[in-house]
Legacy VTK file of the C-alpha trace (Angstrom):
# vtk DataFile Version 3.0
C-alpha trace
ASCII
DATASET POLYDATA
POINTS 116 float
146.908 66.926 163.450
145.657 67.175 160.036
146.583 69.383 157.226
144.669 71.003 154.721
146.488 72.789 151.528
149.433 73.369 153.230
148.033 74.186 156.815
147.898 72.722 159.918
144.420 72.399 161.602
145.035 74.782 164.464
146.381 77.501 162.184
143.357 77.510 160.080
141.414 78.156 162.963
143.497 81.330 164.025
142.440 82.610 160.524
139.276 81.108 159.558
136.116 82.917 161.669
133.886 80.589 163.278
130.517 79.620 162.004
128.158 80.983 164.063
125.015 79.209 164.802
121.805 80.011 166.191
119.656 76.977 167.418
115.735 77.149 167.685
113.574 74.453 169.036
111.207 73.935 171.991
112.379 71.521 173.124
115.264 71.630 176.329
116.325 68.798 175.908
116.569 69.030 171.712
118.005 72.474 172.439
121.228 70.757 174.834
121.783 67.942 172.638
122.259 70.333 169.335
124.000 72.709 171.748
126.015 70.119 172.683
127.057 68.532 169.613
127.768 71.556 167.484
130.068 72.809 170.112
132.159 70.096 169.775
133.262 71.381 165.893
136.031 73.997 166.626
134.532 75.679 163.594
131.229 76.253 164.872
130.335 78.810 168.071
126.738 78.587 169.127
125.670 82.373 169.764
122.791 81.179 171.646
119.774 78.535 172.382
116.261 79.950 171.462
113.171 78.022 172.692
110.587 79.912 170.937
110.211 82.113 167.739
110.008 85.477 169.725
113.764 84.937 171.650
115.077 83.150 168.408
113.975 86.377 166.997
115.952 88.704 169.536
118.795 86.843 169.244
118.980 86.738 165.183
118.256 90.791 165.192
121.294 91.181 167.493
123.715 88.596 166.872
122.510 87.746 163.532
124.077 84.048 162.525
125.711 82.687 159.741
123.216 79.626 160.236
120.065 78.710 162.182
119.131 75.272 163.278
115.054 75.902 163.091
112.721 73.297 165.313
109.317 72.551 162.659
107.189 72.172 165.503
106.829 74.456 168.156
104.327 75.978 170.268
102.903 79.826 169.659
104.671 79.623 166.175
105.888 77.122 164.075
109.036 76.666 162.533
107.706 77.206 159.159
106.221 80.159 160.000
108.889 81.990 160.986
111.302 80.955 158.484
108.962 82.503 156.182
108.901 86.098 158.404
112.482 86.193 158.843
113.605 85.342 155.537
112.189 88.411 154.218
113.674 90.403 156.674
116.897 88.243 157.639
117.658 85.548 155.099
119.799 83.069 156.670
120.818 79.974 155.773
118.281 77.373 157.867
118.609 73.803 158.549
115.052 72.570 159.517
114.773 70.124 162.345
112.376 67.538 163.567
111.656 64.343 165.544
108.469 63.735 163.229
108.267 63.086 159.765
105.534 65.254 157.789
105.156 65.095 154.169
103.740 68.390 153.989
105.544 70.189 156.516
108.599 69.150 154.198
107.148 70.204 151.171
106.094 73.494 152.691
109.652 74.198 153.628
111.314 73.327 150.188
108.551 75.369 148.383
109.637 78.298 151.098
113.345 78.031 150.464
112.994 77.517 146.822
110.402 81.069 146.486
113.248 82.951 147.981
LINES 1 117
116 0 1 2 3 4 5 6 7 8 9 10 11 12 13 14 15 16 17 18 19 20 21 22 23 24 25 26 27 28 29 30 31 32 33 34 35 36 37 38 39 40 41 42 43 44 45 46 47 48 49 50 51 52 53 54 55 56 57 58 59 60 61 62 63 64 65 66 67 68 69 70 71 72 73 74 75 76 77 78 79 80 81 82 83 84 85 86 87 88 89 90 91 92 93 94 95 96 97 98 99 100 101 102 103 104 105 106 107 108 109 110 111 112 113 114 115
């Protein structure tokens, strides 16, 4: 058990409300594994698994999340894409995720974040 200014672990938790996460990607198997691992942080609940823009869209209208774990590739829409319609409508804080590494994607996402 660890303590934090004064307070045990598990009575941080009774106070503290859980981050809750949305995760985004095409991808089943990317989609279990995040799933998976987030879950594990007592701090985090993961209000749902999106595998395309148009469900991860649903989901943020209706649950909307303290955090979104956004896939940058992904069929119909990419993840660029819709971070760029949702964060005019929704702005929520977005970690980008990807298996590849694109120069320009990246830069496209920074110059994204950093306009809003």
């Amino acid at each position: 058990m660890k303590w934090h200014n004064g307070w045990k672990d598990d009575e941080m938790m009774n106070d503290a409300r859980k981050i809750r996460v949305l995760v985004v990607d095409d991808s089943a198997l990317a989609r279990k594994l995040l799933v998976s691992g987030l879950s594990r942080d007592p701090q985090i609940q993961v209000i749902g698994p999106a595998g395309d823009a148009a469900s991860a869209y649903a989901l943020l209208v209706r649950e909307r999340p303290d955090v979104i774990t956004l896939d940058v590739e992904m069929p119909r829409m990419d993840g660029v894409t819709f971070l760029k319609q949702y964060m005019a409508v929704y702005p929520t804080p977005t970690v980008m995720v990807s298996l590849n590494n694109h120069d320009i994607v990246c830069a496209d996402v920074i110059t994204t974040s950093c306009a809003l």
